[in-house]
N, C-alpha and C positions, 0 to 999 in steps of 0.2 A: 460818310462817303469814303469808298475806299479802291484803289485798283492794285488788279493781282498782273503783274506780267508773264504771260503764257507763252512768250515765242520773241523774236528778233532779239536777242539779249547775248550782248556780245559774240552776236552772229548775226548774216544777212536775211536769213530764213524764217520763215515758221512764224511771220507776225499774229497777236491775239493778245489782245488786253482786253481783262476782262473788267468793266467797271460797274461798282454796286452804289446804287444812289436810294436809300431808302429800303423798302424792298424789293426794287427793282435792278435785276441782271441786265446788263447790255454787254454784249462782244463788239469789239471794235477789231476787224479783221479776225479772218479764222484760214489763218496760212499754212500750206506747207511747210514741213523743216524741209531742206535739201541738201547736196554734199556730203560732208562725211559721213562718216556709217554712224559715227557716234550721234550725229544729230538728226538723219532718217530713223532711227529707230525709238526716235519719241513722239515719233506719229505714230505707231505700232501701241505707244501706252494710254491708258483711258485717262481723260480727261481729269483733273483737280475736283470738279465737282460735276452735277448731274445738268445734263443736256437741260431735261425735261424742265429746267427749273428754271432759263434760259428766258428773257420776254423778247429780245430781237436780236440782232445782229446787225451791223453799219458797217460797209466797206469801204477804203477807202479809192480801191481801184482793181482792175481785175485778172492783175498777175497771178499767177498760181500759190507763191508764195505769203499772199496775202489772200487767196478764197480756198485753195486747193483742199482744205479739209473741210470744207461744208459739208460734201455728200456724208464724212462720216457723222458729221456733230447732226445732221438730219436723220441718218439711220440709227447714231443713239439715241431718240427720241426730242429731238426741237422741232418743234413746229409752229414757231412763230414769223414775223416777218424779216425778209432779210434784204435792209435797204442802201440802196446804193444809187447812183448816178444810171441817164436814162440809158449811155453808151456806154456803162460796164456794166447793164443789165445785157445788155445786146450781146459784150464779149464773152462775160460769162457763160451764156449759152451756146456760146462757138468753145470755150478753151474749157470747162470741166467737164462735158463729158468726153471730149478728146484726152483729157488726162485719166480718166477711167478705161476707155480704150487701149492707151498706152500700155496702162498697168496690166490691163488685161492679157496682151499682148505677151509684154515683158514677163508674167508668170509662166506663160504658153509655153516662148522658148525657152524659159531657165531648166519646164519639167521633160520639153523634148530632148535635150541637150546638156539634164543634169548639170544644170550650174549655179542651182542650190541646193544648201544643206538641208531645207523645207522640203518632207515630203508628203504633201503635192508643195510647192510655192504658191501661193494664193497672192490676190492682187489686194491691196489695201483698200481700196475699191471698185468699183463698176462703172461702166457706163450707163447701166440703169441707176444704179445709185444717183449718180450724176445728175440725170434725168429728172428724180423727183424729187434734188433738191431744190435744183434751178425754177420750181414751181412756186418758192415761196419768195423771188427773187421782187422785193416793192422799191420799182423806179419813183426817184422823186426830183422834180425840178431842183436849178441852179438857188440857194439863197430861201427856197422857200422853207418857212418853220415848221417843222412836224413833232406833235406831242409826241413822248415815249409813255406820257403818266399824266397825272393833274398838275405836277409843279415840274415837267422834265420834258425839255422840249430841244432839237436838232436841227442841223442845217448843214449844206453841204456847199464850198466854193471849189471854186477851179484851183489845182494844186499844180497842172502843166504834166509832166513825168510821161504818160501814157495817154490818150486816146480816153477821156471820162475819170481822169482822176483826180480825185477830190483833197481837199481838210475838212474833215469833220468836227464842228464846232458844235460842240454839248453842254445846256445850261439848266442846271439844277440846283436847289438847296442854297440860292444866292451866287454859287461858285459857277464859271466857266470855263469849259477844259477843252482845248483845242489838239486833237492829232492829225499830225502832215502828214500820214500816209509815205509817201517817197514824193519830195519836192521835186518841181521839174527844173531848169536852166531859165535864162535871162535871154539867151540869144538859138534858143533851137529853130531850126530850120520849120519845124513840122509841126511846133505846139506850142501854144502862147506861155510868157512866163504866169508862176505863181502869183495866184492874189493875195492881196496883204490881210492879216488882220489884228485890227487896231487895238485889241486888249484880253489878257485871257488871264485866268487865276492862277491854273496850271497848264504845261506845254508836255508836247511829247512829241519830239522830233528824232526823223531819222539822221546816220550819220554815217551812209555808206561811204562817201566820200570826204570823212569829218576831217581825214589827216594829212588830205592834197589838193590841190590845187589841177585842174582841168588845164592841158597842155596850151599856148595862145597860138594858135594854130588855125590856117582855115580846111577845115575839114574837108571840102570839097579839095583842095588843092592838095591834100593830104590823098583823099583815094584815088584822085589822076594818077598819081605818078608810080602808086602800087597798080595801079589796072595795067597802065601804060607801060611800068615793065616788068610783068609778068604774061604780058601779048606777045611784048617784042623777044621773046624768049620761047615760046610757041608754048608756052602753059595754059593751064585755067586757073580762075582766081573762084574759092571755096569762101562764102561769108558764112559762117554758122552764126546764124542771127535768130533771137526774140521772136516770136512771130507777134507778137503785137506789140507795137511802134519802132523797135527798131527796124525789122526789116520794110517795114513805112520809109521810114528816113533816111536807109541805102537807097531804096528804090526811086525816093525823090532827088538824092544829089548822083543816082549815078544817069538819072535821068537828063537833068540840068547839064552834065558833062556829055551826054548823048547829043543834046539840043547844041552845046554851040561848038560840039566839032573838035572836045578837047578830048576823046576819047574816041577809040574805030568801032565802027557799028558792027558790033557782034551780041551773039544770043545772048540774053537777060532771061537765066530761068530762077523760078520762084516755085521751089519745092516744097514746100510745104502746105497739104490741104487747111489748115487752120491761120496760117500767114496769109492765104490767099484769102478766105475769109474773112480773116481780120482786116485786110486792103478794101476788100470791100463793103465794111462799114465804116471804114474810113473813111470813106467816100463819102457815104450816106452823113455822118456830122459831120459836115462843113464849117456848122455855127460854133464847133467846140476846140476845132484845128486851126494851123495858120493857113493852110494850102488851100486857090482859089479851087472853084469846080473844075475851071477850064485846066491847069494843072494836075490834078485829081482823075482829069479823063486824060491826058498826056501820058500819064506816071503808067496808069493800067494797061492801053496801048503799044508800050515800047515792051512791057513785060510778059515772056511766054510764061502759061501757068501751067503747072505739071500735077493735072489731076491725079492719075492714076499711078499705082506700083511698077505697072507696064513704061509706062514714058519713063518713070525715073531711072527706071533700070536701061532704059535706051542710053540717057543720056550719059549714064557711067560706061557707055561703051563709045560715046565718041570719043575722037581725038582733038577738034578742032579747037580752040582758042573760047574760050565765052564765060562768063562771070554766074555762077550758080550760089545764089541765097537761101540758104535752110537750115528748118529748126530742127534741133533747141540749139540756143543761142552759147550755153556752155560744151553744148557736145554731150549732155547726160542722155539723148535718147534721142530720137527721130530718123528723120529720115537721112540727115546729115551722116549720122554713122556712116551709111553705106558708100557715103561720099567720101568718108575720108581712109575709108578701108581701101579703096580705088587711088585715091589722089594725093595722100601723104607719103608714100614710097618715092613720087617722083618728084626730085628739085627741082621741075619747069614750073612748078606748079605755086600757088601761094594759098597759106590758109592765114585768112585774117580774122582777127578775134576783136569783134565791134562794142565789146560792152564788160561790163564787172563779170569775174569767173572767181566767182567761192573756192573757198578750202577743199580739197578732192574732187574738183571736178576734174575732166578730160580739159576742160580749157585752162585749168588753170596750170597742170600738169604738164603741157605742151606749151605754154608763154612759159615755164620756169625754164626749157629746155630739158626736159626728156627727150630720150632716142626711142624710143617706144613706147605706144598706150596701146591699152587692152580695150579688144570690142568686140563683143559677143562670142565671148572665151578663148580669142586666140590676139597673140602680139603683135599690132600693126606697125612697121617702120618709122620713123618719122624722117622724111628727106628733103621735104619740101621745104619751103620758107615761112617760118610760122611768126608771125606778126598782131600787133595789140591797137588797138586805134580808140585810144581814152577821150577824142576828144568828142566823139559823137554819143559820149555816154546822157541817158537820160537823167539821170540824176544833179542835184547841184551840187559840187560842191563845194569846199570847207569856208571858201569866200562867199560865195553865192548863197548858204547859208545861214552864212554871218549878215550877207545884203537882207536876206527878206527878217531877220529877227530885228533886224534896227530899224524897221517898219513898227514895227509894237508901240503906240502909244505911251503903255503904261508895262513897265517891266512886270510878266506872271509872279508871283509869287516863290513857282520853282518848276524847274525843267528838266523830264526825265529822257534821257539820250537813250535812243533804241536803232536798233538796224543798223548796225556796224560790227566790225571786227573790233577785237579789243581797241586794239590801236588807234584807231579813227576812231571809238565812241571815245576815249579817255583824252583826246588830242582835240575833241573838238569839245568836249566837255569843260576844259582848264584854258581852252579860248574864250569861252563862251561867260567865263569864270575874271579873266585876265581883262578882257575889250567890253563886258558891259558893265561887271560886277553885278551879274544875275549867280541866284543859288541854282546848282545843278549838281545830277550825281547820273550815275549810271546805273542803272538796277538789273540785278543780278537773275536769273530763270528761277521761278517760281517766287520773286519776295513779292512781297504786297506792302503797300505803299497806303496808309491813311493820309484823309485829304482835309486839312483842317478849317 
C-alpha cells in the first residue's frame, strides 16, 4: 500500500492523492491547481500515471480545487465511479460545468483581445466536458460502507467546511487511512462542526489555517459595522465571495442583521448564477446544515438574485447604497470583476474579502495593498477600502485543528499535512509534533509515501 501526492502540497490548490491498495487505484480528490502561474500550469501537464487504470475516485467535497479536474482525468480515459456525498453530487453539477463555461469564456476573450501568447488560447476544458464527467458522479449516504475491492471498503462523515463535505475513511490490507478533505469550524453559523474519528493508521489532514489562529470576534458584529459605514458614506459594500458556502453564510448573517434592525434595509444582490444555485440547494439539505427551513426561506426572500448579464450590468450603473455578493471569492473570474472594475476607483465604496486568497490572486494582491490590479487587460485603480474578514473563514484553524485530532482514540501511526502554504503546513506539523508527540512530515509534489 502506497500513496503518491498529486496536488495541495505546500500549496492551497490542486488536491489528489492517489492511493494504491493491492492492485487497486483510488484518487482521493482530483482538484484544481489555482493561483500562480507556476501552479496553473500543472494542470496543463499529464497526469503521473494512466487515467484508464484508475478504479474510482472519492471526494471529499465539491470545491473546484478538489473536483475541478475531473472533466480532464474523464476525457483521459477514467471511466469509473466517482463517489462522493448526496449534496456535493448535487454541487458538483451546478460548479463544474460552470467552470468549463468560464474557461470557455476566458479563452474567447483572451483570442478576441489578444491576451495570450496561445494562438488560439484554448480552454483547459469544456462545458461539455464537464457534462460527461459529472455522469459518473455515485452519491453515497452518511457512514455507509462501500466496497472498492474484496478486502477495500469506504465511508464518508460529515467534515463541516462546505455544504456535503465529507472525511473519507478508507480501510484495506488491515490499515485505516482517513483524509479530512478541508475541516470545517466548531462554531459556524451555517454548518455543523466536524465528526470525530476515533482511530486511523494513517491521517492526511489539511492545514490552510495550520499557522493562525481565527480572529475571537463576532462576526456578525464584525459585518455591521463595515455595512454600516460604508452606507453612512453613500458607498456600496463589494463581497467577492465563494459561491458555495460562503456566500450562504454572508447571506445568512447579513440577513440576521436585516431581521433585527441592526442594518438599513437596502438591496441584497447576489450575482452570481451558480451562488444562486448553490443557495438553492442549500436549502434543499436542511438535514446536512445548521440553518432551520424557516430561516432558509428568510435568507432567500431578503435576497435579489441577478440572473442575467443584463441586470448585472444594470446594477453597475446604479448609484444608490446596497451590499452586492459575487463570485469568485478571490477575484480570479466571474462576475465580480466587472464589479470591481466599476467600484474599486471609488473610496465610498468597500471591497471585503470573506475567505483565504492564495499566492497571486487579485485578492490577495489587493489585501497586501496594491494600488492597482489588472482585469481583463487593463489596470484598475484601487480607491476603495479593501478589507479581510478571517473570521467567517470555513476552515478550521490551527487550534480547532489541534481540537478535533485530540478526538483520536488511538494516535495514527503517522500524518501527512497537506493543503497549506509552507508556512502553515510546517507550523502546524511541529505542533502537531510538540502537543501530541504524533509522527508527522509534510510531503513534498509528487513523492510517494509507502504505507507499512
Amino acid at each position: 500500500m502506497d500513496i503518491r501526492f498529486l496536488g495541495a502540497n505546500n500549496t492551497v490548490t490542486g488536491s489528489k492523492h492517489l492511493l494504491s491498495v493491492g492492485d487497486r487505484k483510488i484518487l482521493i480528490d482530483c482538484g484544481l491547481f489555482q493561483g500562480l502561474k507556476v501552479l496553473r500550469q500543472r494542470n496543463w501537464r499529464p497526469l503521473p500515471f494512466d487515467p484508464a487504470t484508475l478504479d474510482a475516485v472519492i471526494l471529499t467535497h465539491a470545491h473546484v480545487d478538489h473536483t475541478g479536474y475531473l472533466p480532464l482525468l474523464v476525457r483521459q480515459g477514467f471511466n469509473g465511479p466517482i463517489y462522493c456525498s448526496n449534496a456535493t453530487q448535487a454541487l458538483c453539477e451546478l460548479l463544474l460545468p460552470d467552470a468549463g463555461h468560464l474557461q470557455e469564456e476566458d479563452a474567447a476573450f483572451a483570442n478576441k483581445h489578444n491576451h495570450s501568447k496561445h494562438r488560439p488560447a484554448l480552454p483547459l476544458y469544456t462545458e461539455a466536458d464537464a457534462r460527461v464527467a459529472i455522469r459518473n458522479l455515485s452519491p453515497v449516504d452518511w457512514e455507509r460502507g462501500v466496497p472498492l475491492a474484496s478486502d477495500v471498503e469506504f465511508q464518508l462523515r460529515k467534515a463541516g467546511h462546505i455544504l456535503g463535505a465529507s472525511l473519507a475513511i478508507i480501510e484495506g490490507e488491515g490499515r485505516r487511512l482517513v483524509f479530512t478533505g478541508d475541516l470545517g469550524r466548531y462554531d459556524d453559523p451555517t454548518m455543523r462542526p466536524p465528526e470525530s474519528v476515533e482511530k486511523c493508521d494513517y491521517l492526511v489532514v489539511e492545514s490552510t489555517y495550520g499557522d493562525r489562529v481565527h480572529p475571537d470576534e463576532d462576526p456578525r458584529e464584525i459585518l455591521r459595522r463595515i455595512i454600516v459605514r460604508t452606507l453612512d458614506r453613500g458607498g456600496r459594500l463589494l463581497v467577492p465571495a465563494f459561491a458555495v458556502g460562503r456566500s450562504q453564510q454572508l447571506l445568512y448573517l447579513i440577513w440576521l442583521l436585516r431581521e433585527s434592525g441592526a442594518i438599513p434595509d437596502v438591496p441584497v444582490y447576489l450575482n452570481s448564477p451558480m451562488a444562486i444555485q448553490a443557495t438553492r440547494i442549500f436549502c434543499e439539505f436542511v438535514q446536512d446544515q445548521a440553518l432551520t427551513e424557516e430561516e432558509c426561506r428568510g435568507l432567500a426572500k431578503m435576497v435579489r438574485f441577478v440572473t442575467s448579464a443584463e441586470e448585472s450590468q444594470r446594477i453597475n450603473k446604479e448609484e444608490f447604497p446596497a451590499i452586492i455578493v459575487s463570485a469568485s471569492g478571490m477575484a480570479t473570474g466571474g462576475r465580480v470583476l466587472h464589479h470591481l472594475k466599476k467600484l474599486a476607483p471609488d473610496a465610498k465604496n468597500t471591497i471585503l474579502f470573506a475567505g483565504f486568497q492564495a499566492s497571486g490572486t487579485r485578492g490577495e494582491a489587493m489585501l497586501s495593498g496594491v494600488e492597482e490590479i489588472k482585469i481583463h487587460g487593463r489596470y484598475v485603480p484601487i480607491r476603495a477600502e479593501v478589507l479581510g474578514m478571517e473570521s467567517l473563514s470555513a476552515h478550521a484553524d490551527s487550534g480547532e485543528i489541534m481540537r478535533w485530532l485530540r478526538q483520536s482514540e488511538i494516535p495514527p501511526r503517522h500524518t501527512f499535512i497537506v493543503h497549506g502554504e509552507p508556512l502553515a503546513s510546517e507550523a502546524l506539523r511541529k505542533r502537531i509534533q510538540r502537543e501530541l508527540g504524533w509522527s508527522a512530515s509534510v510531503p513534498d509534489y509528487l513523492e510517494v509515501e509507502g504505507l507499512l
